[in-house]
N, C-alpha and C positions, 0 to 999 in steps of 0.2 A: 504494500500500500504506500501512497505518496503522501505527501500533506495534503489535506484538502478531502481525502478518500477517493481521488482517483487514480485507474488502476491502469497501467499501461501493458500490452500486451503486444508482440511481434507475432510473423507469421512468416510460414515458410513457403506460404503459396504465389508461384511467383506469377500467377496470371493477376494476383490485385497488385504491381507494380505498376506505377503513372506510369512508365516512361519505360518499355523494356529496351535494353540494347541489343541490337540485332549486328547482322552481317551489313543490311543497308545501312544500318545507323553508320556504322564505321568506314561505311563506302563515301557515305556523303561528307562528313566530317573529313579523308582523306581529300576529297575532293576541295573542300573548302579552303583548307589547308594550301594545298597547289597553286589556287587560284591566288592566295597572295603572293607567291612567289611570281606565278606568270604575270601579274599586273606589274612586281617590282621590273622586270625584266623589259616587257613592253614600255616601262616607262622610259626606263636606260636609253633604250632602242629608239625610240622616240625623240629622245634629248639628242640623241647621236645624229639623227637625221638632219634636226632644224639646225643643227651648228653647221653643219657642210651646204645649206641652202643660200645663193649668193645674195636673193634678198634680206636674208638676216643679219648677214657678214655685212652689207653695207650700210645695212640702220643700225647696226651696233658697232662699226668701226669711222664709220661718216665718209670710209673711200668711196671714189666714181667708182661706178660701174665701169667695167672693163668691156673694151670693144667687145660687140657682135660675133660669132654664137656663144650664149652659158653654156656649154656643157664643158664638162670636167678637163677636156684634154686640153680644151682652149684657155683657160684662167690662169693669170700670171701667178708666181709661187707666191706673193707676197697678198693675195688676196684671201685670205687665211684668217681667220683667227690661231694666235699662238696655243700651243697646245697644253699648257697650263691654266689658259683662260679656258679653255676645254673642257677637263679636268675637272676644274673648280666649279664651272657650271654644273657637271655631272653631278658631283659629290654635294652639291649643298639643295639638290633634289632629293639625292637620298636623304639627307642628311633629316631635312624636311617630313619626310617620310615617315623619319625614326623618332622625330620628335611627336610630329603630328599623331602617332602612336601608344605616345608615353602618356599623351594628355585627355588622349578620346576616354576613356574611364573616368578621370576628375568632370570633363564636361559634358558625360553620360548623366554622374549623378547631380551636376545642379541642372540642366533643364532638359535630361529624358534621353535615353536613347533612340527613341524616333527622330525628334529633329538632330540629334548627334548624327546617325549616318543619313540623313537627307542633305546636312549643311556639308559631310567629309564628299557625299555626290558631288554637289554644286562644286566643291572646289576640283578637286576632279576633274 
């Protein structure tokens, strides 16, 4: 007996479990799992792209555009971003990433996990 006179009692029947854990269960969870790796990945991949695009390279570095055709073979060596500005761009997406990670919990619990992953979308 507890205080109070109620009496607590377990059970070994595992069909009144909420929640049983299955094969699917651990299927989808692996899967969830994944998908933050492949969205880290895609993002990387992503950064990678727009740093080598010549319009990006000339609103973030203020050069002319280099004569007539963009493609790759034709671009003077020096229309580049340096590859530590590269780099650093990379890294403070991740970095972003990890942070933006650490704090989704503290701002789950003052206003809700629902608008928490609708507002982590939007940035997105």
């Amino acid at each position: 007996n507890m205080p109070g006179g109620a009496v607590v009692l377990g059970t070994t029947d595992t069909d009144r479990i909420e929640a049983p854990v299955t094969i699917k269960t651990y299927y989808l969870m692996c899967v969830f799992a994944a998908f933050g790796g492949i969205f880290f990945g895609y993002d990387t991949g992503w950064m990678g792209g727009v740093l080598g695009i010549p319009y990006f390279i000339q609103m973030y570095t203020h050069k002319p555009y280099p004569p007539e055709p963009f493609d790759a073979a034709h671009l003077p060596a020096d229309f580049a971003l340096p590859a530590w500005e590269k780099s650093l761009m990379t890294s403070i997406l991740s970095a972003g990433t990890f942070f933006g990670a650490l704090v989704a919990g503290d701002i789950a619990d003052v206003v809700g996990r629902r608008p928490t992953i609708i507002m982590g979308c939007v940035i997105f």
